[in-house]
C-alpha positions as CSV (number, residue, x, y, z in Angstrom):
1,X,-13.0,54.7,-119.1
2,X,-9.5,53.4,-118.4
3,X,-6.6,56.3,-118.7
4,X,-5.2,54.2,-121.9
5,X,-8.9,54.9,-123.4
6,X,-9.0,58.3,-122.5
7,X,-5.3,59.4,-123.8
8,X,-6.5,57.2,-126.7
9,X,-9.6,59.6,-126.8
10,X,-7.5,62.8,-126.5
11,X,-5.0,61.6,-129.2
12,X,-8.1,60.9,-131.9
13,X,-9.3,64.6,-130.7
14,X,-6.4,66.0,-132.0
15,X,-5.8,64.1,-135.0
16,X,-9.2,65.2,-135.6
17,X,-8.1,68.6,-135.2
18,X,-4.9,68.4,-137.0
19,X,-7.2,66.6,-139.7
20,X,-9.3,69.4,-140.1
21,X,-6.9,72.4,-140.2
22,X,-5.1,70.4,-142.7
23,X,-8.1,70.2,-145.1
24,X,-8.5,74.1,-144.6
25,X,-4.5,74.7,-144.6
26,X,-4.0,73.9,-148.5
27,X,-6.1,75.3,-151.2
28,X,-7.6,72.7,-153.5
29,X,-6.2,72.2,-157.0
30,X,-7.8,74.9,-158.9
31,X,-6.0,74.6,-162.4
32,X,-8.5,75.6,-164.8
33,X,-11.4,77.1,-162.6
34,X,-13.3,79.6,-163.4
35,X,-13.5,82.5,-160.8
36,X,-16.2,82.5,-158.6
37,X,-19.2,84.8,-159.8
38,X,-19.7,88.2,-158.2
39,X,-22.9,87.6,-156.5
40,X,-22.3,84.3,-155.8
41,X,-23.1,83.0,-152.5
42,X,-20.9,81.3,-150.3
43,X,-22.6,77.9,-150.8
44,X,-23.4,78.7,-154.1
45,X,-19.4,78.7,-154.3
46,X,-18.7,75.9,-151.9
47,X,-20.8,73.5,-154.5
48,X,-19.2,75.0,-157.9
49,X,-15.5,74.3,-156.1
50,X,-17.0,70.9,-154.8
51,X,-17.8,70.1,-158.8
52,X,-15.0,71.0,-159.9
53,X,-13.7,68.5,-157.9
54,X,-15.2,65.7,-158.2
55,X,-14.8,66.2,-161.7
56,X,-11.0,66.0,-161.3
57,X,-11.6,63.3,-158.6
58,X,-13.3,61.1,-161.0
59,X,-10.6,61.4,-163.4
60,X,-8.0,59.9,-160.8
61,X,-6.5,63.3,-159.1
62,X,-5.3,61.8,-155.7
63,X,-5.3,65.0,-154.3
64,X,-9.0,65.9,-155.6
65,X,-9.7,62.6,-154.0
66,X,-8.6,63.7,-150.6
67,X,-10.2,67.1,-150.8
68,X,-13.4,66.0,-151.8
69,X,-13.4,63.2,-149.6
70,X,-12.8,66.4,-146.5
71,X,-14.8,68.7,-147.9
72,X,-17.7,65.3,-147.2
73,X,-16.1,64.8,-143.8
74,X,-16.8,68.5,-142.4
75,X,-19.7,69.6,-144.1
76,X,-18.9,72.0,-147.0
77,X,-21.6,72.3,-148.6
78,X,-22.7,68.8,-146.9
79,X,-21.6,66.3,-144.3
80,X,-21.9,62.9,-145.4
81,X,-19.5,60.2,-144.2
82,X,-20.0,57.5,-146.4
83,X,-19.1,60.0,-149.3
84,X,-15.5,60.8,-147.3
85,X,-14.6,57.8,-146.9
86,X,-15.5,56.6,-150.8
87,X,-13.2,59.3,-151.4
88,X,-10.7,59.0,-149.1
89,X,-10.1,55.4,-149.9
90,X,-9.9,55.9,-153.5
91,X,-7.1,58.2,-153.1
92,X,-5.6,56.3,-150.3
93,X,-5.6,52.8,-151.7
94,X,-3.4,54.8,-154.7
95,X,-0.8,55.9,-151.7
96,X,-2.1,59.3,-150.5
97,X,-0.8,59.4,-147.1
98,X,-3.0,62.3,-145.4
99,X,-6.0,59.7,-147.2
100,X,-5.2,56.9,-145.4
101,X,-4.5,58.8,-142.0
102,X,-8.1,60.2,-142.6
103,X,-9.5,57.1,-143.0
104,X,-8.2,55.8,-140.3
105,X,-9.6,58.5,-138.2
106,X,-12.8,57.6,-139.6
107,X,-12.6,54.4,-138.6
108,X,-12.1,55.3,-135.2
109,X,-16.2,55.6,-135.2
110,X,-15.2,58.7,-133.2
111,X,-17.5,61.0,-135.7
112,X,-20.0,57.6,-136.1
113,X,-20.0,54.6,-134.5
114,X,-21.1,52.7,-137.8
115,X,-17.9,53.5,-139.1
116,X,-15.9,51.3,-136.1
117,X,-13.5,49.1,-137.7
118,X,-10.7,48.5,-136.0
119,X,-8.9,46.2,-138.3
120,X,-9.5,49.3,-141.4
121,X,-7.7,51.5,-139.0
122,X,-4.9,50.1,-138.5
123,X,-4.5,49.3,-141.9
124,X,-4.9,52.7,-143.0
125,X,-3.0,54.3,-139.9
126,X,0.3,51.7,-140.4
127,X,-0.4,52.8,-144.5
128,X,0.0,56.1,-144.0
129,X,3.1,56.0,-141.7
130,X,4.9,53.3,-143.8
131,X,4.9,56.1,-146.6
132,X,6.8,58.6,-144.1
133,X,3.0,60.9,-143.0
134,X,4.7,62.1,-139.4
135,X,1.7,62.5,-137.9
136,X,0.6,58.7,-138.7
137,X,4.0,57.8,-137.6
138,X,3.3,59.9,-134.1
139,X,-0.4,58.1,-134.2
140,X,1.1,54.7,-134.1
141,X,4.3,55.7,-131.8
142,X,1.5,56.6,-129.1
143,X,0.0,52.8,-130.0
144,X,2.7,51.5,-129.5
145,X,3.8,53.1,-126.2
146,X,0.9,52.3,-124.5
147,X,-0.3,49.1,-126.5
148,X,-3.9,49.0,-127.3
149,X,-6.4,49.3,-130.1
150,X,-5.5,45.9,-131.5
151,X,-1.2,47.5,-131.1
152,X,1.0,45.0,-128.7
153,X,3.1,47.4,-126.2
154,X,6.3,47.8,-127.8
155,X,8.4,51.0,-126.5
156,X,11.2,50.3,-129.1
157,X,8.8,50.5,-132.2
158,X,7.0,53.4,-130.6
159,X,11.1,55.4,-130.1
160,X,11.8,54.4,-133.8
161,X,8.3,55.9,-135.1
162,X,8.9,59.4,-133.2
163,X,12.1,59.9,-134.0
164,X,11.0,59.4,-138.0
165,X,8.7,61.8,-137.5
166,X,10.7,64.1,-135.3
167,X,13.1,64.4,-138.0
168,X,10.5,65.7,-140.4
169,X,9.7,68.6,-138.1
170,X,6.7,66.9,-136.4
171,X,7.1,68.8,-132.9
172,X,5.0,67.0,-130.7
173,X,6.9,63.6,-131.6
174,X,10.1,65.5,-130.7
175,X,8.5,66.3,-127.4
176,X,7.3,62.6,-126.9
177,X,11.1,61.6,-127.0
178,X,12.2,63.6,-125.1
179,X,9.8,62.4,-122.4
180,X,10.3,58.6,-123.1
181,X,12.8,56.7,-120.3
């Protein structure tokens, strides 16, 4: 493994990991849910929130979309991929940014090689940082600094794409210019 593949590999790790405590982070839409049973397992409550939304998914809530789609992607009640990423793209093919970024993880083929596409992810990743998601925009700065994954080398796009995300608080894109010549 070359040391562009591996920073590549430590970048998806923590996009992963940024991923997942963003899906925890925010409580799902909840407006009109009933309050979970006393006795109720916690799987039995995982599966009555999961209902609820995918009722609200199916209806067209973005944000139910997204949920549901991570709720697939980590297990709660159940992992399964191909449901995450129906999801996922039915809420980011309507503009939900942390969607498309999630996608484009997924297409990594990090979690499954079947779901390699490298084409989908960029799509997905430039997507979501066209529509301002700093953490996309930091994705694609470190494409761009390096060049790879299907990303010409460009050090000028990758100064641009930190410091769009840097002024939206994103940290570690501050700390990326800072380090750039």
């Amino acid at each position: 493994m070359t040391t562009q593949q591996s920073t590549g590999t430590k970048l998806l790790a923590l996009v992963c990991a940024l991923l997942l405590a963003g899906c925890t982070s925010q409580p799902p839409s909840t407006s009109g849910a009933q309050p979970a049973q006393i006795g109720e397992s916690p799987i039995e409550q995982a599966e009555a929130l999961q209902a609820q939304l995918r009722s609200q998914a199916s209806r067209g809530d973005l944000d139910s979309q997204f949920q549901l789609g991570s709720f697939y992607f980590v297990g709660n009640p159940e992992k399964d991929l191909k449901q995450a990423e129906y999801w996922w793209q039915q809420a980011a093919d309507k503009g939900h940014a942390m969607a498309a970024v999630s996608l484009a993880y997924l297409y990594t083929g990090r979690d499954n090689p079947e779901f390699a596409n490298r084409q989908s992810m960029l799509k997905y990743l430039n997507q979501s940082a066209a529509a301002g998601n700093p953490m996309a925009q930091h994705i694609l700065g470190n494409l761009y600094l390096k060049g790879g994954q299907g990303v010409a080398r460009d050090p000028n796009q990758a100064r641009r794409l930190f410091q769009s995300a840097c002024k939206q608080d994103y940290a570690v894109s501050c700390t990326a210019l800072t380090k750039l010549p």
